[in-house]
C-alpha positions in Angstrom: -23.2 6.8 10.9 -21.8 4.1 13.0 -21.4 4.2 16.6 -18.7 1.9 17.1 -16.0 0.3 14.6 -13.7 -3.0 15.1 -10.6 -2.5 13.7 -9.4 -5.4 12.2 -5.9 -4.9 11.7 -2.4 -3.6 14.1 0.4 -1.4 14.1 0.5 2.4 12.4 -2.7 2.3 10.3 -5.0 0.7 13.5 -3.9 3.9 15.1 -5.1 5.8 12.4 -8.2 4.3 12.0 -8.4 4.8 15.9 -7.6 8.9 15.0 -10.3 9.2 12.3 -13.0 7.3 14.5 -12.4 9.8 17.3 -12.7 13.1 14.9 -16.0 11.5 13.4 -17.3 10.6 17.2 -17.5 7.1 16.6 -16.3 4.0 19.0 -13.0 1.9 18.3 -12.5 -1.2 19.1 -9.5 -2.7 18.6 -9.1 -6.1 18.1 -5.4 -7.5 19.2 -3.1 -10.6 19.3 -1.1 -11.4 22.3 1.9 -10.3 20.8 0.6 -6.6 20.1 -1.0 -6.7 23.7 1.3 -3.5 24.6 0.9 -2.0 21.3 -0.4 1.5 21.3 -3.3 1.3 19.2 -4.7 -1.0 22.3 -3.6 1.7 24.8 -5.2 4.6 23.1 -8.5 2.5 21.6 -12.0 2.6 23.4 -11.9 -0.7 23.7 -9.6 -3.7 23.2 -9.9 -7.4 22.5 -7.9 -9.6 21.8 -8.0 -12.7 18.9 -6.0 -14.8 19.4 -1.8 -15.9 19.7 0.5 -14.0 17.6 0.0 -16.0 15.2 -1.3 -14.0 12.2 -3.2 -16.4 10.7 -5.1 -17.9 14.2 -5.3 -13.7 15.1 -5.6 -11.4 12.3 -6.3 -13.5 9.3 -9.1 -15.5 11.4 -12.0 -14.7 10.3 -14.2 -16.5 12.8 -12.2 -14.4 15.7 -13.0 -10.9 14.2 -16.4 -11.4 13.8 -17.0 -12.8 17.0 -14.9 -9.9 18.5 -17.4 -7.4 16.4 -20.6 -9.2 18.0 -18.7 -9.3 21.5 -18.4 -5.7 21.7 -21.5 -4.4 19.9 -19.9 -3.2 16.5 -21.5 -2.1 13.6 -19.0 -2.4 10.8 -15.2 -3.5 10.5 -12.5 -2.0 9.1 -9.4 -4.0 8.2 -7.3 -1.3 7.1 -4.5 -2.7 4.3 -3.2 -6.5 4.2 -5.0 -9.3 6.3 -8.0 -9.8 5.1 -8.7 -6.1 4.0 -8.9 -7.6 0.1 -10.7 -10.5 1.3 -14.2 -11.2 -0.5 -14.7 -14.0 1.5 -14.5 -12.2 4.7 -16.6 -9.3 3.4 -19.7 -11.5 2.9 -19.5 -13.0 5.9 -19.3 -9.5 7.5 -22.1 -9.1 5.6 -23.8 -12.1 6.9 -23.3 -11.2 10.1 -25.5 -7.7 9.5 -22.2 -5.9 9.6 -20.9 -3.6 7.2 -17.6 -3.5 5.2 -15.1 -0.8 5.3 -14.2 -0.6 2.1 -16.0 -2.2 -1.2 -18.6 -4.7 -0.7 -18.4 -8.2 -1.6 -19.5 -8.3 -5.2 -17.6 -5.4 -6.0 -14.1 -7.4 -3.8 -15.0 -10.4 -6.2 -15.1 -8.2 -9.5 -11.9 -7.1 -8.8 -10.1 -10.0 -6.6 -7.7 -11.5 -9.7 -5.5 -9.0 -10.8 -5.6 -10.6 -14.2 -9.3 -10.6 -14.9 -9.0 -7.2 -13.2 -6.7 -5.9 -16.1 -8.7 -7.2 -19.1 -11.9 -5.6 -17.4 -10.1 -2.1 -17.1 -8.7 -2.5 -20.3 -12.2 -3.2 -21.8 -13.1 0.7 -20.6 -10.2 2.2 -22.0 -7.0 1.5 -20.1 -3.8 0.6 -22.3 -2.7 -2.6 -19.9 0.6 -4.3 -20.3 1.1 -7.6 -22.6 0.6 -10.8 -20.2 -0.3 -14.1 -20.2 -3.8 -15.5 -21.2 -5.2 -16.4 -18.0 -3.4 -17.6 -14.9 -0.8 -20.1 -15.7 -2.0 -23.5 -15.6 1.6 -25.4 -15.4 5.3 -24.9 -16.5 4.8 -25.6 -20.0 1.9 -23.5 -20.0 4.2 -20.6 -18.3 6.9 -21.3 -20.9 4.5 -21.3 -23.4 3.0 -17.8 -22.3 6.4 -16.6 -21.7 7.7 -17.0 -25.4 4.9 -15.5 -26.8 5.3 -12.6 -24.4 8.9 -12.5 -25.0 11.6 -12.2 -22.3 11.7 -10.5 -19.8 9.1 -11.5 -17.9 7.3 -10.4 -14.5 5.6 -13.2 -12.3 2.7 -12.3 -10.6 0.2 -13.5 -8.0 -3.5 -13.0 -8.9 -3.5 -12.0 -5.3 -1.9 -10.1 -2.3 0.5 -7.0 -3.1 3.7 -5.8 -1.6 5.6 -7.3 -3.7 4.9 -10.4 -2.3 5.1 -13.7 -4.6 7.0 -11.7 -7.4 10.3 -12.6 -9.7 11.5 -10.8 -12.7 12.8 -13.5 -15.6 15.2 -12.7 -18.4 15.4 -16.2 -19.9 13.4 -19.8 -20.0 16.4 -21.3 -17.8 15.0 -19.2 -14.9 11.4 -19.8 -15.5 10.8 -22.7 -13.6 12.6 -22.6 -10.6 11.3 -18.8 -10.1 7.7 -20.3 -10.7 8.0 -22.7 -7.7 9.5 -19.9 -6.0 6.5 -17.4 -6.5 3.7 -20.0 -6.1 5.0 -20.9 -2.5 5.4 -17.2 -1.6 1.4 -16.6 -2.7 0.5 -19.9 -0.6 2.2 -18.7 2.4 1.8 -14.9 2.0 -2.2 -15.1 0.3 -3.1 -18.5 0.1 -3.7 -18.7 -3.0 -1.2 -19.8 -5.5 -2.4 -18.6 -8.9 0.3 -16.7 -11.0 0.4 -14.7 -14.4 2.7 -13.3 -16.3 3.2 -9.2 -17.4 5.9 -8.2 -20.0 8.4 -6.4 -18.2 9.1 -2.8 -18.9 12.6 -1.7 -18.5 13.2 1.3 -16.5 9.9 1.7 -15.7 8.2 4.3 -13.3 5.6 3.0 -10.6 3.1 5.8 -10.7 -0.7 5.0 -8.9 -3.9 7.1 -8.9 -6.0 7.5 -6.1 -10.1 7.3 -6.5 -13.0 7.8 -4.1 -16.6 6.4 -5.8 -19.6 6.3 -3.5 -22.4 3.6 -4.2 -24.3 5.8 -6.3 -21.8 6.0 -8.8 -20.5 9.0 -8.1 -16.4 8.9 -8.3 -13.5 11.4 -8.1 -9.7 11.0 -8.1 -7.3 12.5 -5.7 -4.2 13.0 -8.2 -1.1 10.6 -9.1 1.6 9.3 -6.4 5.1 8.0 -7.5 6.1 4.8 -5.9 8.9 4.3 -8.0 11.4 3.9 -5.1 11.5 0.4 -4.1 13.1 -2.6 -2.9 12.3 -6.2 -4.4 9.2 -4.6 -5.9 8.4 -3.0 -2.4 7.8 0.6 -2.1 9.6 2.6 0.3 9.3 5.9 -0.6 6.3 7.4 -2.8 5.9 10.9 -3.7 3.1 13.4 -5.2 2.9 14.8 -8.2 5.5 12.2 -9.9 7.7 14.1 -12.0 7.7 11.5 -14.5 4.7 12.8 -16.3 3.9 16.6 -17.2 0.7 18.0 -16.2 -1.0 17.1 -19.1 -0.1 13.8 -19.1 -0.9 13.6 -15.3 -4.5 14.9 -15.7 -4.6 12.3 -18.5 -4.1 9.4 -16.2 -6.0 10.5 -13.9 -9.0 11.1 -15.2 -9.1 7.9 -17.3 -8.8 5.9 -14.4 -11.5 7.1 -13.1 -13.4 6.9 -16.0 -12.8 3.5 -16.2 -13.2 2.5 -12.6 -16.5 4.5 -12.1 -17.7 2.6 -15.4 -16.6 -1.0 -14.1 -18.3 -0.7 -11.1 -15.7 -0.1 -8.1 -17.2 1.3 -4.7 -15.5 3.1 -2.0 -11.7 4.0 -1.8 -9.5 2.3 -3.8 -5.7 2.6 -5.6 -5.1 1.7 -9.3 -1.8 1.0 -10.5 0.6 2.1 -13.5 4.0 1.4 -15.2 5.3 4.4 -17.2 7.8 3.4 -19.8 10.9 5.3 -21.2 8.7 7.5 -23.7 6.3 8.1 -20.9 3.6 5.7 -21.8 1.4 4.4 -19.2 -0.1 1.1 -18.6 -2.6 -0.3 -15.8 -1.5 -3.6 -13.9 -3.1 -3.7 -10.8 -5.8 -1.7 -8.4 -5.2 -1.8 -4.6 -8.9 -2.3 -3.4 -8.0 -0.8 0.2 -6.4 2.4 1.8 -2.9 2.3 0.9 0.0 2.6 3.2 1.5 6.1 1.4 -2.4 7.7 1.7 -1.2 10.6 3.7 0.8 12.2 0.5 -2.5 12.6 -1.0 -4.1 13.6 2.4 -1.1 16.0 2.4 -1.8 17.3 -0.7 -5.4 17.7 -0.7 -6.9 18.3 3.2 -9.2 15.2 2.4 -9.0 12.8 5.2 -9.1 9.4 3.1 -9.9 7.2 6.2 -12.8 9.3 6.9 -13.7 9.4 3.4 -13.9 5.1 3.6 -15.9 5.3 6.8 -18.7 7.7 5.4 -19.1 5.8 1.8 -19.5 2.3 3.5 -22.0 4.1 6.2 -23.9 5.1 2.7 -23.2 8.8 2.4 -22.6 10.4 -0.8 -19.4 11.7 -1.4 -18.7 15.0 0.2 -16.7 16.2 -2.4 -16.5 16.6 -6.5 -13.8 16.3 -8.6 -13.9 20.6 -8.8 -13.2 20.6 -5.2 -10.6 18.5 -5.3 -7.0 20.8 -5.4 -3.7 19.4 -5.4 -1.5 22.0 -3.9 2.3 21.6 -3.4 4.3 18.4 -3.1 4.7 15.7 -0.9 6.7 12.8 0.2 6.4 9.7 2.3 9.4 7.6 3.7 8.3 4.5 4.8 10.5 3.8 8.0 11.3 -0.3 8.4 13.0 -1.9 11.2 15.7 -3.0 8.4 19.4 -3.3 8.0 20.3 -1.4 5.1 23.6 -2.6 5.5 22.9 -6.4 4.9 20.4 -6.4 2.0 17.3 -5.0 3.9 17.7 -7.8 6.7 14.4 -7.8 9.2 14.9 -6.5 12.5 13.3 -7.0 16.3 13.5 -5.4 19.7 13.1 -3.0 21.9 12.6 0.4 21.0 15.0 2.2 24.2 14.1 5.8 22.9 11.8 7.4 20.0 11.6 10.7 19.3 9.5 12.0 16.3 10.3 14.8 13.8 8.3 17.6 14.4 7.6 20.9 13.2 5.1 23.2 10.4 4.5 20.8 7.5 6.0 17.4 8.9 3.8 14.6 9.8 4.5 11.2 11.9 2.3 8.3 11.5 3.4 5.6 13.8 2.8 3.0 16.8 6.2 3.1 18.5 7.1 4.8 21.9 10.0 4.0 24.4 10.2 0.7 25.6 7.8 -0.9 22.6 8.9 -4.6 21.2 9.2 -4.6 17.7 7.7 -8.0 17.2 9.0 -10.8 14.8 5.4 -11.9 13.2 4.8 -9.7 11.4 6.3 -6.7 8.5 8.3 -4.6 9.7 6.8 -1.5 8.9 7.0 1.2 12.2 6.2 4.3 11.1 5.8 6.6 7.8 7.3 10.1 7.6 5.3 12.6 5.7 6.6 16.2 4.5 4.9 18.5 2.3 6.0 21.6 0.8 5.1 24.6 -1.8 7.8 22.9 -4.7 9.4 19.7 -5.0 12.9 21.0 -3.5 11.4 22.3 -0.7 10.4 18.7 0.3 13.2 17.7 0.0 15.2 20.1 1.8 12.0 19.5 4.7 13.0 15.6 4.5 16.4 16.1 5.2 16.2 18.2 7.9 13.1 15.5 9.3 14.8 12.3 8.9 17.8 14.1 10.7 15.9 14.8 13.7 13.8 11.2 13.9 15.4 9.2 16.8 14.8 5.3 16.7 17.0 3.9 19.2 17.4 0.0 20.0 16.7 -1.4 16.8 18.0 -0.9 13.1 15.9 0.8 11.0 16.1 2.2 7.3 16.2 5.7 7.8 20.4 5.5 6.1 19.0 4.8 3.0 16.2 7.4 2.9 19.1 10.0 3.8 21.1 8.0 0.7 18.4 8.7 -1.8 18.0 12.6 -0.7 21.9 12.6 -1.7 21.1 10.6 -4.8 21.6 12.6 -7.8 19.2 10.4 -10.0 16.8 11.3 -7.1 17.1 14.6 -6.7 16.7 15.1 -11.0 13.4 12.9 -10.6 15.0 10.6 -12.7 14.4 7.4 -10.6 13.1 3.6 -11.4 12.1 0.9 -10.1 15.3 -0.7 -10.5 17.9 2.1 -9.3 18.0 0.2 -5.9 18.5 -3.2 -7.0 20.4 -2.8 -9.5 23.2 -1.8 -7.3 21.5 -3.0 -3.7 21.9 -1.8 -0.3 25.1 -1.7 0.8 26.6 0.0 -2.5 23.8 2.5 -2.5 24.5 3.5 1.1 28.2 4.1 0.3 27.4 5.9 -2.5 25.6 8.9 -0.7 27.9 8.8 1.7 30.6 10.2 -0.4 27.6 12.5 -1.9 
């Protein structure tokens, strides 16, 4: 096992990573930009260091700076959490290089899986029904147009790379295509650099469901149940949920245990997320996997008592898996509310400042994963992610009922945050039915939402 680990990322999940490195005895080192000098995770790591200006890309998506802060401070092995360069192949082999390990799959395996295209015709060589898309990445606008026809409108651009929702446009006609091309391949520059788009038929009222895996590098790979991500914003999740009640449990055990027949046979290593659509008739097709922890991990920590994190940490350090799939029990139900320093109000509008007062919910069953405290700067440079509520209970409306009585008692004070529309959607009756898409936000967006559950 390792002695110490850099933690290559900020915010809620370096904190986390600093949690699980404490329970397992091993050293954190955080590595910081000046803006996140006050940040918690550098108060409460072993060590701090810091990378570079705030600045992502000269801090957190440098390369050279992380591993020099690695060999600075004597680490073993990196862990770059989710976003940065936690996908990055290129950064994994020179972690490699550098006779460091990984946190999370190696290299070749980060290279397998790095275009979500190729990824999609691999999976869907071992079995997994995929969606209709485009032949390869798009090579120009007559190629899209071309690619787009044959599909048949509507259409869903994508970026081989990077996730949240980032680089993204749904198009009902050929009169949109082009402009929402440009669009998308200027997003994936900025947001992934790399501008290489494809195209996905797009599923009306879909669901968003994803399952969770765990393979060791001996081949040895479980899954950790379904989570419902259907609740989103511009194709970014805000609230996920586990078990989705979009599928039955035969359907459910279905899912999962073909994607992890497929993963375990395509070669995946470590922790990793793969990604559905669920149409009307409850049909499920792969689109994407998420070759990282994921931001909503704690509903299937929640749900199982297996600390995921930990789980990353022992399978890079080369330890089997310390579980199987029969001990592996999904008990209850759980839900995450991703707070955001957001105004609801104005069509999700980011938000900075100070923090005057935070008070977390508390009590049996409720979790808060977050970096904030009194007098904390929410900075401009970065998402605006501060925290994520977690609440589990025995039966779906016992969640809820938890949630509500959670988000009523979290305090944010100072800045704007998008707690209104959390308590909106536990009002919701589409909601509360399990009846929700991906669309039952935007089609009627923020502000008409919010006004909605108020007279609920």
């Amino acid at each position: 096992m390792f002695a110490k680990i850099l933690i290559a990322n900020r915010g809620e999940i370096a904190l986390r990573i600093i949690r699980a490195c404490r329970m397992m005895g091993i050293g954190s080192v955080v590595a910081y930009s000046e803006a996140d000098r006050e940040s918690l995770p550098v108060q409460l790591a072993d060590e701090a260091i810091c990378i570079g200006p705030a600045d992502a890309k000269r801090s957190y998506l440098s390369a050279p700076a992380m591993i020099s802060a690695a060999l600075v401070t004597g680490c073993e092995a990196i862990h770059p959490g989710y976003g940065f360069l936690s996908e990055d192949e290129g950064f994994a082999e020179v972690v490699r290089a550098h006779d460091l390990t990984f946190i999370g799959p190696p290299p070749s395996v980060l290279e397998r899986f790095a275009s979500k295209e190729g990824t999609r015709r691999l999976l869907g060589g071992h079995g997994l029904p995929t969606i209709p898309g485009s032949d390869g990445m798009l090579r120009d606008d007559a190629h899209a147009l071309e690619e787009a026809q044959r599909i048949g409108f509507p259409i869903l651009i994508k970026p081989s790379a990077g996730g949240g929702g980032k680089g993204m446009r749904l198009v009902r006609s050929p009169r949109e295509l082009e402009t929402a091309i440009r669009i998308c391949r200027s997003e994936a520059r900025s947001a992934f650099g790399d501008d290489s788009l494809y195209l996905e038929k797009w599923l009306e009222d879909n669901r968003h469901v994803e399952v969770q895996i765990a393979v060791d590098r001996f081949g040895h790979g479980v899954h950790l149940g379904e989570r419902d991500c259907s609740v989103q914003r511009r194709h970014q999740k805000i609230l996920e949920e586990a078990p989705t009640p979009a599928l039955g449990p035969a359907a459910r055990a279905e899912l999962a245990e073909r994607a992890i027949r497929a993963i375990v046979a395509a070669g995946y290593e470590n922790v990793g997320t793969l990604e559905f659509l669920v149409d009307r008739d409850g049909n499920f097709y792969f689109i994407e996997i998420n070759s990282r922890i994921q931001v909503e991990h704690p509903v299937t920590e929640a749900l199982t008592g297996i600390d995921l994190v930990a789980t990353q940490i022992r399978i890079a350090a080369g330890e089997p898996l310390a579980f199987s799939q029969a001990d592996v029990v999904l008990r209850g139900h759980a839900i995450e509310f991703r707070i955001n320093a957001e105004d609801t109000a104005h069509d999700f509008r980011p938000q900075t400042g100070i923090v005057e007062r935070f008070v977390a919910p508390g009590g049996p069953w409720v979790r808060m994963d977050s970096h904030l405290y009194g007098g904390y700067e929410v900075p401009p440079f970065y998402d605006s992610l501060l925290g994520k509520l977690i609440v589990w209970g025995p039966d779906r409306p016992t969640a809820i009922a938890r949630a509500k009585a959670a988000l009523d008692e979290l305090l944010i004070e100072g800045v704007e945050t998008n707690v209104p529309i959390h308590q909106a959607m536990l009002a919701n009756e589409v909601f509360l039915e399990g009846r929700m898409t991906t669309s039952l936000l935007d089609r009627v967006g923020s502000a008409a939402f919010l006004a909605a559950g108020s007279r609920a």
